[in-house]
N, C-alpha and C positions, 0 to 999 in steps of 0.2 A: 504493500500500500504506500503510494507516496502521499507523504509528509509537508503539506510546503507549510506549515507553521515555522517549521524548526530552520531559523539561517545556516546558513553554510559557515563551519568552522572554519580555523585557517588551513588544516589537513585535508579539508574536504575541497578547497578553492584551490587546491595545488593538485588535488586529485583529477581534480575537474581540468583546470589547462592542460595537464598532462594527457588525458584523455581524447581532449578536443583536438591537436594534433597527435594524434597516434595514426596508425596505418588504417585502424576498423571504420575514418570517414575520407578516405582515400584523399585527403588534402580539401575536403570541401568543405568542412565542416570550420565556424567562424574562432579563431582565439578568442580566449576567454574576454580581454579589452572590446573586442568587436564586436561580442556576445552583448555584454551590458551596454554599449552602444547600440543598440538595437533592440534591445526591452526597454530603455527609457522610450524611444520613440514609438514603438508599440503602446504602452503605456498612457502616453502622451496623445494619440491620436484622436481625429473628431471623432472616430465611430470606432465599436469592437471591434479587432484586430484577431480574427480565431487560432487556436492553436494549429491547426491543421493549415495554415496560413503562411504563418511564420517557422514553424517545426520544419522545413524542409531548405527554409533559407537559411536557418540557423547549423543545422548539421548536414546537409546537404539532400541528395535525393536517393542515395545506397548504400547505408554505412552496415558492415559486416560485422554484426553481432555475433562473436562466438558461442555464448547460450542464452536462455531467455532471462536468466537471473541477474545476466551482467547488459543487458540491454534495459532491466529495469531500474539496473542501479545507474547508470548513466542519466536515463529520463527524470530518474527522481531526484538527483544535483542539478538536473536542468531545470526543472519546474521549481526545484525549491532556488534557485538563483536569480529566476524570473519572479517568483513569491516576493524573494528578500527585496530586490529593487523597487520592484512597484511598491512594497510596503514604505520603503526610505522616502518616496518620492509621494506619496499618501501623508506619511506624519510631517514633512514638509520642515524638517529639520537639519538639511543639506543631505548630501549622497556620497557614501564616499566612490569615487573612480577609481576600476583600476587599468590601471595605465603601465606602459611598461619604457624602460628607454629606449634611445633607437641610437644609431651607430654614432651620435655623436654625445649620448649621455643625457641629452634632453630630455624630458615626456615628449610619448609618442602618443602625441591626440589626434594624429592624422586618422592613424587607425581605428580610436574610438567614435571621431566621427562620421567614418565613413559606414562603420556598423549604422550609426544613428541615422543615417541617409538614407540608408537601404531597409529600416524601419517605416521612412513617411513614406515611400514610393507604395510600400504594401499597403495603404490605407484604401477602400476605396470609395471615398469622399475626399476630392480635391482640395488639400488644404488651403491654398490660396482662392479656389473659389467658396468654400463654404465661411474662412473668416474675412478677417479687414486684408486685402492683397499686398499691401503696404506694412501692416502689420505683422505679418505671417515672415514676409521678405524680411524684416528689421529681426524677426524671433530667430528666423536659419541662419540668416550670416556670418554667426559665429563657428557653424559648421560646416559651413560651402567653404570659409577662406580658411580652417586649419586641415581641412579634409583636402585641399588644393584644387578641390570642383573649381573652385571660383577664378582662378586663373583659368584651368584650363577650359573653362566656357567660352571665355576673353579669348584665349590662343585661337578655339577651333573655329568663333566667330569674326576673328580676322579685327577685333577687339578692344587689342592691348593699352589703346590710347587711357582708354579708364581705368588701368587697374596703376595702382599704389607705385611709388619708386619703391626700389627695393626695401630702402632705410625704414621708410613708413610702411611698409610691408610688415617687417619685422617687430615693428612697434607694435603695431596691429593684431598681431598673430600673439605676442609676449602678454597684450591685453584680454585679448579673449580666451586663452590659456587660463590666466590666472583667474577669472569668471564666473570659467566654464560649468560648475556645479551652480551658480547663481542661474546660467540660461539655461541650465537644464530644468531647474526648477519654475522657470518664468513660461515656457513651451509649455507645461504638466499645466500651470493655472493658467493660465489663457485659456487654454482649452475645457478648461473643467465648466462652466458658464455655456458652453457653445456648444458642448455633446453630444450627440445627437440619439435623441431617445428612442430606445428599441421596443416601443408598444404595440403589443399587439394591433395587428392590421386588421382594419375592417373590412369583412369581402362585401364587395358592392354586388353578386353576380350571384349565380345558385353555389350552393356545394359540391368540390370536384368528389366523387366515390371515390373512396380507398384503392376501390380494383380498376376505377376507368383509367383512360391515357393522361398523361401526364400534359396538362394543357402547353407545359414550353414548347413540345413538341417532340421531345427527344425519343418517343416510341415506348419509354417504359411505362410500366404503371404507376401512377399517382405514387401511389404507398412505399414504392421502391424509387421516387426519385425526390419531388418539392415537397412531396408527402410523408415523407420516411422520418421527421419531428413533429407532425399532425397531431396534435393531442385531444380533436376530435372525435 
């Protein structure tokens, strides 16, 4: 049974990267820094983010469990690590990051916000169009310009004139760094006001039967397709 009450220990968090690179997710599966960059923004988003959503971006789409018991202990450091974050980001008392250095010693927040990028893409409520567009842009920016999207948008759209000298680059980057638990937190409450409420849907039309065709069209039966959570 997993557990997501209980956080992750510091043995269990060593257990856990160690895992995340190992050979059983053939290199697809996210480092631990990219992980939690990628549940805060889950977390964070306007609408529920399903597990079945993000579980395949997180560890990939093949990973080679050698028995059922070490696949269930894998899932349950992962779910209880996604618990512990949302929870951090819930009691709105900072978060801690983990972060790792990169070849020059620095925190390497490239990589955490590149998890957290690949967290808004999954949403599907367009963040910029469901909030303020202006405002949504002003909340990512600290993740477009340490994640390096943000130059290379600049590069690919031929661009460059607007992006930062280098000097103020670094400025830039050295500010939103030190931050970065502040905008992670300011993304979670924006959003908490704007949510989008998952209440049940009124059908305006008759009742599709359990055993009829599945009105999307896809040929199966109701019961086995839009129907198979029907609690009618």
């Amino acid at each position: 049974m997993i557990q997501l009450e209980r956080p992750l220990s510091s043995a269990e968090l060593d257990q856990l990267e160690q895992l995340l690179v190992s050979d059983l997710f053939h290199e697809e599966a996210m480092p631990l820094d990219m992980l939690q960059g990628l549940f805060c923004a889950v977390a964070s988003a306007p609408d529920l983010i399903s597990l079945s959503s993000w579980m395949p971006v997180a560890l990939g789409d093949n990973p080679v469990y050698q028995t059922t018991e070490q696949a269930q202990e894998i899932l349950d450091l992962v779910m209880r690590f996604y618990s512990q974050t949302v929870q951090e980001l819930d009691e709105g008392h900072g978060i801690t990051l983990y972060v790792f250095p990169d070849e020059n010693g620095e925190d390497d927040l490239a990589t955490w916000c590149e998890g957290y990028l690949e967290g808004v893409v999954l949403s599907e409520t367009d963040w910029y169009e469901h909030g303020e567009p202006e405002r949504v842009e002003e909340l990512l920016f600290p993740f477009m310009l340490l994640s390096g999207r943000m130059r290379e948008a600049a590069e690919e759209a031929g661009d460059t004139d607007t992006l930062p000298s280098p000097e103020e680059e670094r400025q830039m980057r050295s500010e939103a760094a030190n931050s970065m638990g502040d905008s992670v937190r300011a993304v979670y409450s924006y959003w908490l006001d704007k949510r989008i409420s998952h209440a049940p849907i009124r059908r305006d039309g008759p009742k599709v039967g359990r055993n009829d065709p599945c009105p999307c069209g896809s040929g199966k039966k109701y019961k086995s397709c839009h129907g198979s959570s029907d609690t009618n």
